[in-house]
Each structure stands twice: as structure tokens, then as C-alpha cells.
C-alpha positions in Angstrom: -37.5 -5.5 19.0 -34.1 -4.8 19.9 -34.1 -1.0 21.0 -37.6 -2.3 22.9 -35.4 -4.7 24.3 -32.3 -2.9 25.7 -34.7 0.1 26.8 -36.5 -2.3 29.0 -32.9 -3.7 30.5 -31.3 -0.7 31.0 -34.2 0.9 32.7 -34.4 -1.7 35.4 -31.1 -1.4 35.9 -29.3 -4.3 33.8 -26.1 -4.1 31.3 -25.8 -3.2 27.9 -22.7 -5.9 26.1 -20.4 -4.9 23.6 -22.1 -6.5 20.6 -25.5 -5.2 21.7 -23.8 -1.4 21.2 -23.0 -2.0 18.0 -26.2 -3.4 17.0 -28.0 -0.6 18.7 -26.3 2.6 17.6 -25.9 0.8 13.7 -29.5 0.5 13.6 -29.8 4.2 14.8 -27.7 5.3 12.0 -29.4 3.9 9.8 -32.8 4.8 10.2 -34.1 1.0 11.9 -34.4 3.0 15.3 -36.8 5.9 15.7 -35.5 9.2 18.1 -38.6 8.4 20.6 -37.0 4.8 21.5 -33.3 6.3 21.5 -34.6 9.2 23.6 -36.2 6.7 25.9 -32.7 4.7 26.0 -31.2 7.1 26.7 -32.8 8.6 29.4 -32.5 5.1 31.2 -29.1 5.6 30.8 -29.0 8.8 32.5 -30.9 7.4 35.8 -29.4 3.9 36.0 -26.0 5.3 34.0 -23.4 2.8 33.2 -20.4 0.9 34.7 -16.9 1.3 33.4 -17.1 -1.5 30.9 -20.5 -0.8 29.1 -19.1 3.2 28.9 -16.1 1.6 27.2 -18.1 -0.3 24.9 -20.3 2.6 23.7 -17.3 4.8 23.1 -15.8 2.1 20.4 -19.5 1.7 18.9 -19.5 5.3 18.7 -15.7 5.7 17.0 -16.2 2.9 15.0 -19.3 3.9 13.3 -17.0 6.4 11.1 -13.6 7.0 9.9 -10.6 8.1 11.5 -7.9 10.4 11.4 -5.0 8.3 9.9 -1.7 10.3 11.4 0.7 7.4 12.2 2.9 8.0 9.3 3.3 11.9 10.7 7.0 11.5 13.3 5.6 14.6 15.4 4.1 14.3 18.9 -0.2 14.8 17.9 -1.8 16.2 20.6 -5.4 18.2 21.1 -7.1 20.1 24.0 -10.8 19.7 25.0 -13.0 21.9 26.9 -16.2 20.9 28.4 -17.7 24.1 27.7 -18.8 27.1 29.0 -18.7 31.5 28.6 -15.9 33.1 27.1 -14.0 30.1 26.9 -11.8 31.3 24.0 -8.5 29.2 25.0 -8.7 26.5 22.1 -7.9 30.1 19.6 -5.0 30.8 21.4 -3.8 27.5 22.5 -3.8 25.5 19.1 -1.8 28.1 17.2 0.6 28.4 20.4 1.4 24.6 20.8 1.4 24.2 17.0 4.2 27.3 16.5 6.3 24.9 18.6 6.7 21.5 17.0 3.4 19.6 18.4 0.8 18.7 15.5 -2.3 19.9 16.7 -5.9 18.2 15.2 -8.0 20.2 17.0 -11.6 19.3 16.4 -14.1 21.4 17.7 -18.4 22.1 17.9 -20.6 24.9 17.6 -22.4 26.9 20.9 -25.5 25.4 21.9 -28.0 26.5 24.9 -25.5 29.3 27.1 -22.1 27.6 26.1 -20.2 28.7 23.3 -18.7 27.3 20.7 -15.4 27.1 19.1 -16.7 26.8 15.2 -18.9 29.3 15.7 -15.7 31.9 17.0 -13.6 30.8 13.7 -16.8 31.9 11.4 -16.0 35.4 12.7 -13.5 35.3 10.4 -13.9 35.8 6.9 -13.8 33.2 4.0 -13.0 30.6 7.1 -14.2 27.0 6.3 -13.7 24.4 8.8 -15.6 22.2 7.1 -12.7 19.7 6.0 -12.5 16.4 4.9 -10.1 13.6 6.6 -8.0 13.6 3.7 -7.7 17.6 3.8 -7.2 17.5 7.2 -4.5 15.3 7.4 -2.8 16.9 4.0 -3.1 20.3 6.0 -1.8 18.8 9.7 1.8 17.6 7.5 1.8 21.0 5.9 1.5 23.4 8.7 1.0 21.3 12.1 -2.7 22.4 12.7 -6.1 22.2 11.6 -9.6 23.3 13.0 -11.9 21.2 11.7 -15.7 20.7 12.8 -16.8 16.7 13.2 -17.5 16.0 9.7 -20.2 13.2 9.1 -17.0 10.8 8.5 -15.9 10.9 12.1 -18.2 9.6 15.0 -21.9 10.2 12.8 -23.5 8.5 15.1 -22.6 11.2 17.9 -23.5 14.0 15.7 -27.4 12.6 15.9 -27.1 11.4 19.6 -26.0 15.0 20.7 -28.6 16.6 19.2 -31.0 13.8 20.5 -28.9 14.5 24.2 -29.7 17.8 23.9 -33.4 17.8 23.5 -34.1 15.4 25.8 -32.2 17.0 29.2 -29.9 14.0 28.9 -26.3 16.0 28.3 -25.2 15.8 31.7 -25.0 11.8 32.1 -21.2 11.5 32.6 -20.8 8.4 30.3 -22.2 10.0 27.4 -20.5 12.6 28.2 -17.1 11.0 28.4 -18.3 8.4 25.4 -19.0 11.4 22.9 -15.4 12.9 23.9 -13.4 10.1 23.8 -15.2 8.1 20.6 -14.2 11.9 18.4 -10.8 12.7 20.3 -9.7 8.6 19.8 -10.8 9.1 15.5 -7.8 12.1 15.7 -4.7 9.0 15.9 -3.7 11.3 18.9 -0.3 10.2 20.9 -1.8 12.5 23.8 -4.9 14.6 24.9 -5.3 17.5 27.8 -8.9 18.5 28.6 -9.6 20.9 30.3 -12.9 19.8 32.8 -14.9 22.9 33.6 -17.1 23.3 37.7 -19.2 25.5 38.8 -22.4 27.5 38.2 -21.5 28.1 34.6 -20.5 24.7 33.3 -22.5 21.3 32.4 -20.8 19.6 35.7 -21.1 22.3 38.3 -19.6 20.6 41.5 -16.0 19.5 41.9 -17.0 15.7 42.3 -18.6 15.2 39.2 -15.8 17.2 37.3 -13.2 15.0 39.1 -15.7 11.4 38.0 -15.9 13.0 34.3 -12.2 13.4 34.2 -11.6 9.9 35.7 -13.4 8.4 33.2 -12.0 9.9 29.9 -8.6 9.4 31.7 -9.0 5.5 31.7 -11.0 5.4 28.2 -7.7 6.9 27.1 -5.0 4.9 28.6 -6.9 1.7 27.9 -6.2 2.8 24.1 -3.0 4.0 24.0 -3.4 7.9 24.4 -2.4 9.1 27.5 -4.5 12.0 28.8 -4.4 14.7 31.6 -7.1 16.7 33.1 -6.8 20.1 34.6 -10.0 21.4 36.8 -10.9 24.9 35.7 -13.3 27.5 36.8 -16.6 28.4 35.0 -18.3 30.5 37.8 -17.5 33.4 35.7 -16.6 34.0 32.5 -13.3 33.7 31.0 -11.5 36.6 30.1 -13.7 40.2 29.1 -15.0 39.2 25.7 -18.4 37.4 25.4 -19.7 36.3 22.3 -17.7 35.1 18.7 -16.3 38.1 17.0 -15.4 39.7 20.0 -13.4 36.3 21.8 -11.5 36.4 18.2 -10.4 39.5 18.7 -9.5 38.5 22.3 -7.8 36.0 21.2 -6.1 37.7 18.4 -4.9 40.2 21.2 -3.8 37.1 23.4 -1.7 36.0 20.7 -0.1 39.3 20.4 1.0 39.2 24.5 -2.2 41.6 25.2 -4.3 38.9 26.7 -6.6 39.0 30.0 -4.5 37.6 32.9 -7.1 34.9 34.0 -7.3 33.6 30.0 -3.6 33.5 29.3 -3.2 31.2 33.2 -5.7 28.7 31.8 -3.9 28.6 28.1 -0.4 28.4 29.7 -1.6 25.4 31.8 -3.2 23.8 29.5 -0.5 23.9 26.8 2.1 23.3 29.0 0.4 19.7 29.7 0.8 19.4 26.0 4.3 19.9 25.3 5.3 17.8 28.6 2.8 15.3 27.0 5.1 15.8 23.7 8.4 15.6 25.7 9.2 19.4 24.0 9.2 20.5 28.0 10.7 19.2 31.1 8.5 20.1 33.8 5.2 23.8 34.0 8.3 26.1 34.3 10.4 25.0 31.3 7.1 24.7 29.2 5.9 28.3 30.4 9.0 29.6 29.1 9.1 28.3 26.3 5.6 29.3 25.6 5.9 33.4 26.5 8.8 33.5 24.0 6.6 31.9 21.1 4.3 34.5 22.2 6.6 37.0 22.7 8.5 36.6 19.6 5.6 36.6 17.4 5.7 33.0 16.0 2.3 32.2 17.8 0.6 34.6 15.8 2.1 33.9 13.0 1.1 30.7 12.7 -2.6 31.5 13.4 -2.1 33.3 10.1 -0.9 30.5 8.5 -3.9 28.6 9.7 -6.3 30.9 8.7 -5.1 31.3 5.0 -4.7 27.2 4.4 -8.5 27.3 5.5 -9.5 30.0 3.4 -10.1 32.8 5.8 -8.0 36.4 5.7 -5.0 36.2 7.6 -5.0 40.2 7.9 -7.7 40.0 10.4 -4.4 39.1 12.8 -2.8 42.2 12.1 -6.1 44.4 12.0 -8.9 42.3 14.3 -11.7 45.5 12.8 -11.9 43.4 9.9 -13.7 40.8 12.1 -18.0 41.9 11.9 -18.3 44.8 13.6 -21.9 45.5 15.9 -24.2 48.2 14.4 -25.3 49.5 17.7 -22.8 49.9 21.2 -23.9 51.1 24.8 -21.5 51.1 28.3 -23.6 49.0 31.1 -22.6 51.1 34.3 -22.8 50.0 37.8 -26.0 50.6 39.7 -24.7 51.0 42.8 -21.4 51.0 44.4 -20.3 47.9 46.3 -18.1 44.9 45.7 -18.9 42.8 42.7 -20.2 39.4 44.2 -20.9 37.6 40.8 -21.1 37.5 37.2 -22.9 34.6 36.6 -22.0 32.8 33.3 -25.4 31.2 31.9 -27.1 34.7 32.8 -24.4 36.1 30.1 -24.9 33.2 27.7 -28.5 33.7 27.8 -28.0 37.1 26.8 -25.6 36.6 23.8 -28.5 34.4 22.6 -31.2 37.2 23.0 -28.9 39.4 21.2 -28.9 36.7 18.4 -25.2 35.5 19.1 -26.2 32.2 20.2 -29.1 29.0 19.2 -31.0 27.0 20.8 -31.5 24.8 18.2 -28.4 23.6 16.2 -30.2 24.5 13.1 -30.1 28.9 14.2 -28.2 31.2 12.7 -25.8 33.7 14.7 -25.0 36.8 14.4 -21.2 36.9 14.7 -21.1 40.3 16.1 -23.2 40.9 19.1 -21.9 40.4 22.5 -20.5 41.7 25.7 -17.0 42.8 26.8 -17.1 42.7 31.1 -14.1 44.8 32.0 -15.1 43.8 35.9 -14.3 40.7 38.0 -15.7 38.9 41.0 -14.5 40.9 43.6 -13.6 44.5 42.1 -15.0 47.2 44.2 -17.1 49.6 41.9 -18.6 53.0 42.2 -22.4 54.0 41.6 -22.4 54.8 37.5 -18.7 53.3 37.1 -18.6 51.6 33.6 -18.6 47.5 34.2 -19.4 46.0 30.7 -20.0 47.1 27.1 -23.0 45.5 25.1 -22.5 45.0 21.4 -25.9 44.6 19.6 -28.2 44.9 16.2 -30.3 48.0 17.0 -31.5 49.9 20.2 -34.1 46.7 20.9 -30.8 44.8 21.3 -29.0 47.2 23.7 -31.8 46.6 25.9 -31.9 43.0 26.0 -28.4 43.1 26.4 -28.8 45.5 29.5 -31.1 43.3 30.9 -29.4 40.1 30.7 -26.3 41.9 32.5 -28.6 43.3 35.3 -29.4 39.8 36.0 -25.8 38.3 35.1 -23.7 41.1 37.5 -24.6 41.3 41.0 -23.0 44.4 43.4 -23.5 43.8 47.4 -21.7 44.9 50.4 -19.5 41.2 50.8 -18.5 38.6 48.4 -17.7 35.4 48.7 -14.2 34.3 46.7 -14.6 33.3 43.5 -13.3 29.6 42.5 -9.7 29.0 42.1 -8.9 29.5 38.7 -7.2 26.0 38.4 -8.3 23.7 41.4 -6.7 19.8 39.7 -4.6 18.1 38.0 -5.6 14.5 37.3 -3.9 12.0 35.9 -3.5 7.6 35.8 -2.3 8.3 39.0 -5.2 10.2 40.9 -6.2 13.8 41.4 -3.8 16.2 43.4 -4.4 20.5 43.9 -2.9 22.1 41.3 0.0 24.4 42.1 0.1 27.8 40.3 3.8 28.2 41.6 
């Protein structure tokens, strides 16, 4: 009677209390509440939402229905990035390595692609003999060791969010902001983290397209953090096209094998020096974006960064030497140039047109229980706002057999548009938010 109960409150608009989360979500874990009342909770939630204190309320249920993270007794600053998703979003390779080479412990715990976003775990299986399939205690071992672990939620953090993102999914309920912000905050708050950046994706491409929902999302996490402790900042990014040239998981390791080496895309390596140089200000290892930029092109420079990728990779069983030679990363059987089919400026490349296709290639799921195939993909050399010739070569597709070229093909005639005029793409960072509000970020 209770899930009948809250469903009924909630959907005529009434509040949820604290004790009533608890009771809910630990009769969902254990089986006492079926997915057809949850789902019907759940949308309520998305239509009448919740108020601050309720959201706060769900994100302890959510943490406290697993273990944590136990890293008090470790002296070093612990900080980890978030991304809300979207194409080619490949920072969280370059970025944990980077901030890790330089004295920040980084617990960076990420998911696996679903619908047209991509997905960190799935990247890191590129790699072969990588597990990031580690237990608290092997996590925490690993994060004294070396300063950095990539770890998927394991059933001992957060379980019940592992069953209500699935449930989200399927039922069109993954944009509502508090579960949004809930499912963030209840797995970044089980890391013991003295800090967190996320990095809160708009446009066409992302789960929150428009600025003022990006801004609300960040807002949120922002005071779910402070209220506990861990201080958090939010920069506002651009997902109206993808990040960087490499689409799809092999081919972003490799771009981010190459970023790590200095040889990055210019628009990846702005959004990874932003968004670890909020985490070493955060860890007091950098004074103000200049200092920390610095700092962060030597590691680079000097080799440390990649270095310690390596390192990462071995502890977690995967083949450092894919580092030094990215061709040991799954290679696609069949390759074809897409070329421009007319001239004109390039008005868009629109990102969930290019998810879509990874998927048709096979790269991607739709249900969390597909397989990928780590291989397939595109690499789009072209950028909003590059003026092309008729036939000029924009993007390379990466696929099984011929049947794949052509699916690939035809998910980039749909994703890459060429007109006469173009409208400016997004800023590449718009915000920074913090406690204290939301000001334009200056890329001076």
C-alpha cells in the first residue's frame, strides 16, 4: 500500500518526507515494489518534480542504500569530474590521468553509453585485458597506490540507482532534473570526495538542451554538495556538436591517447584544461585558470600525464603498450572517406544524428543489456562553420562490412548539413557556477 500511496500524493502534487524515501526505495530493492508502480512514481515525479528538500531526501535514500568509498584516512585532496553526457565526450580519459599525474587522487566513477550518448566504461573496454569492474576495497587499495581508479558503480554503491536508471530510461523519465541531480550526487557523495567539478552539457546534443535547465541542474547538485561537505563547481559546456573528431570507443581512446601525448583536437583539450583546472584550484595545487593551465601543459608536455595513464591501465589489468602504440586498440574491418556533397559552409553536425549512427554501426545499445562493438565509428575532421568544397573529404566511417559503411554514410548525410550561411555554433564554455551564482565564463 505504500508505493500506491506516495504514487497517488505525488501525482496530485503533494510531498514525499524523508522516512517515506527510505521506505520506498528499500522496498524497491528488495523486490516488495513492482517496476509498473516505480515507473508510475516516477513519472509523477517528472510532471509535479520535487522541491529542494524532498530532492535532498531522495539523494541520501539513494547513497545510503549501499556502501561507500571510505578515503578519509588518504592526506591527498580527492576530487572527480562528471559529465552529463553526450558525443565524443572523451575528456574523463584525458582528464583523470592528467589531475592524478599531479598530486590530486582521482575516484573517477563512471557508466556505460546508452540511447546516442556515450559512455566512459564502454571507451576503457577498448583496451585490452581492462577491468573496471572493482570492488570498494580494490578501489581504495588502488587510489593509495597510484592516485586513480576508473571503476564502474558496482552493486555496493548506490544499487538502488542502478535499477532506477534503467527503469528512468525506459520510461522517458531521464530528463527530470531531481533525479537527475539525485542519481549524481547519491554515487559522487559514496566516493568520500573533498571536491567535485561537473561539467553540465546544453544544446541539441545533450539530455538538458537549453541553457536554463543546464544552469537549474547545476544549481541543484551545487547545494546537494555544499549541504554535505563537498564543495562543487560547474562549468557549462557545448553539446551542439561533437567533441573533438573521434566518434565512437576505440577511436575516442586513441583520441585520447593522442591528447595525452600534446596531439589533442583544440576544442577537447579547452574543455579538459577547464575542467581540471577547477580541480586543482578545488585541491589548492593552483592559484587561479592561469597558474593551473600551466601547470597542466607541462604534465602534458613532459610526459607524466601519459605516463600515468599507463600506470592506470596495468593496475587494472589492461596493456599499458596501447599508450605507446594506440593500433593495438580493435581495429574496424571495413573503412570509407564520407566527402562533402556540395560546397558551402558547414552549418551543423548534429550530435544524436552521429550517436544514432555509432549504434547502427553496432558501437552503441539501446538496451543496457547489448553488446558493442568497440571498433566502429566516425572520425569528423570538419567543424561548424568550415567552408568545404563539393567532394572534399569531411569524415571517415569505421564499420564491420560494406552493409556498415552504408549505414554509416547515411547517418552522416543526416548528421552534417552544408548551406550557403550558418549560424555560430555555441560557445564552447558559456558558465561557471558556483555557491555564489552563475557568471560567463572567461576563456582569457
Amino acid at each position: 500500500m505504500l508505493a500506491i500511496r506516495l504514487i497517488e500524493r505525488k501525482r496530485d502534487g503533494g510531498r514525499i518526507d524523508p522516512g517515506e524515501w527510505r521506505a520506498l526505495l528499500g522496498a524497491y530493492i528488495a523486490g516488495h515494489v513492482p517496476d509498473y508502480q516505480m515507473a508510475a512514481f516516477l513519472m509523477a515525479v517528472f510532471f509535479r518534480g520535487l522541491d529542494r528538500e524532498e530532492t535532498s531526501a531522495l539523494t541520501d535514500a539513494m547513497l545510503r542504500s549501499g556502501g561507500t568509498l571510505d578515503l578519509h584516512g588518504i592526506p591527498a585532496p580527492r576530487i572527480d569530474k562528471h559529465s552529463t553526457g553526450g558525443v565524443g565526450d572523451k575528456v574523463s580519459l584525458v582528464l583523470a590521468p592528467l589531475v592524478a599525474s599531479m598530486g590530486i587522487v582521482v575516484p573517477m566513477m563512471s557508466g556505460r553509453g546508452l540511447g546516442h550518448t556515450g559512455g566512459t566504461l564502454d571507451k576503457l573496454d577498448a583496451i585490452p585485458g581492462f577491468r573496471s569492474d572493482l570492488s570498494l576495497a580494490a578501489a581504495r587499495d588502488q587510489l593509495e597506490r597510484i592516485g586513480c581508479a576508473l571503476l564502474g558503480q558496482s552493486g555496493e554503491i548506490a544499487p538502488v540507482d542502478r535499477k532506477l536508471y534503467a527503469l528512468r530510461d525506459a520510461t522517458a523519465t531521464v530528463e527530470a532534473i531531481p533525479l537527475i541531480a539525485a542519481s549524481i550526487m547519491s554515487k559522487k557523495l559514496a566516493e568520500g570526495l573533498t571536491g567535485l567539478v561537473l561539467d553540465v552539457k546544453r544544446g541539441s546534443g545533450s539530455f538538458l538542451q537549453t541553457l536554463e535547465r543546464g544552469l537549474e541542474l547545476a544549481d541543484v547538485m551545487i547545494s546537494l554538495g555544499a549541504a554535505r561537505g563537498c564543495p562543487v563547481v560547474a562549468l557549462i559546456t557545448a553539446m551542439d556538436r561533437p567533441l573533438g573528431r573521434a566518434c565512437g570507443n576505440a577511436l575516442e581512446m586513441e583520441e585520447a591517447i593522442h591528447a595525452l601525448r600534446g596531439e589533442g583536437p583544440a576544442d577537447l583539450m579547452e574543455v579538459t584544461y577547464a575542467l581540471a583546472a577547477e580541480m586543482l584550484m578545488l585541491g589548492g595545487l593552483a592559484n587561479d585558470r592561469g597558474d593551473a593551465k600551466a601547470k597542466l601543459e607541462l604534465a602534458i608536455a613532459s610526459g607524466q600525464a601519459a605516463e600515468k595513464f599507463q600506470e592506470i591501465i596495468e593496475a587494472q589489468g589492461g596493456n599499458p603498450a596501447v599508450v605507446d602504440d594506440p593500433a593495438l586498440l580493435p581495429q574496424a574491418e571495413a573503412i570509407e572517406l564520407y566527402r562533402a556533397p556540395r560546397r558551402g559552409l558547414v552549418a551543423q553536425i548534429e550530435p544524436r544524428a552521429v550517436g544514432r549512427g555509432i549504434t547502427a554501426l553496432g558501437g552503441g545499445r539501446t538496451r543496457m543489456e547489448d553488446s558493442v562493438d568497440p571498433a566502429v565509428g566516425f572520425v569528423i575532421t570538419a567543424k561548424p562553420g568550415d567552408w568545404v568544397e563539393a567532394g572534399e573529404a569531411v569524415a571517415t566511417v569505421f564499420a564491420r562490412d560494406e552493409a556498415g559503411l552504408r549505414a554509416g554514410a547515411a547517418a552522416l548525410r543526416e548528421a552534417i548539413c552544408i548551406a550557403d550561411e550558418a549560424e555560430p555554433p555555441l560557445p564552447l564554455i558559456s558558465h561557471r557556477v558556483t555557491e555564489l551564482g552563475a557568471e560567463s565564463y572567461d576563456t582569457e
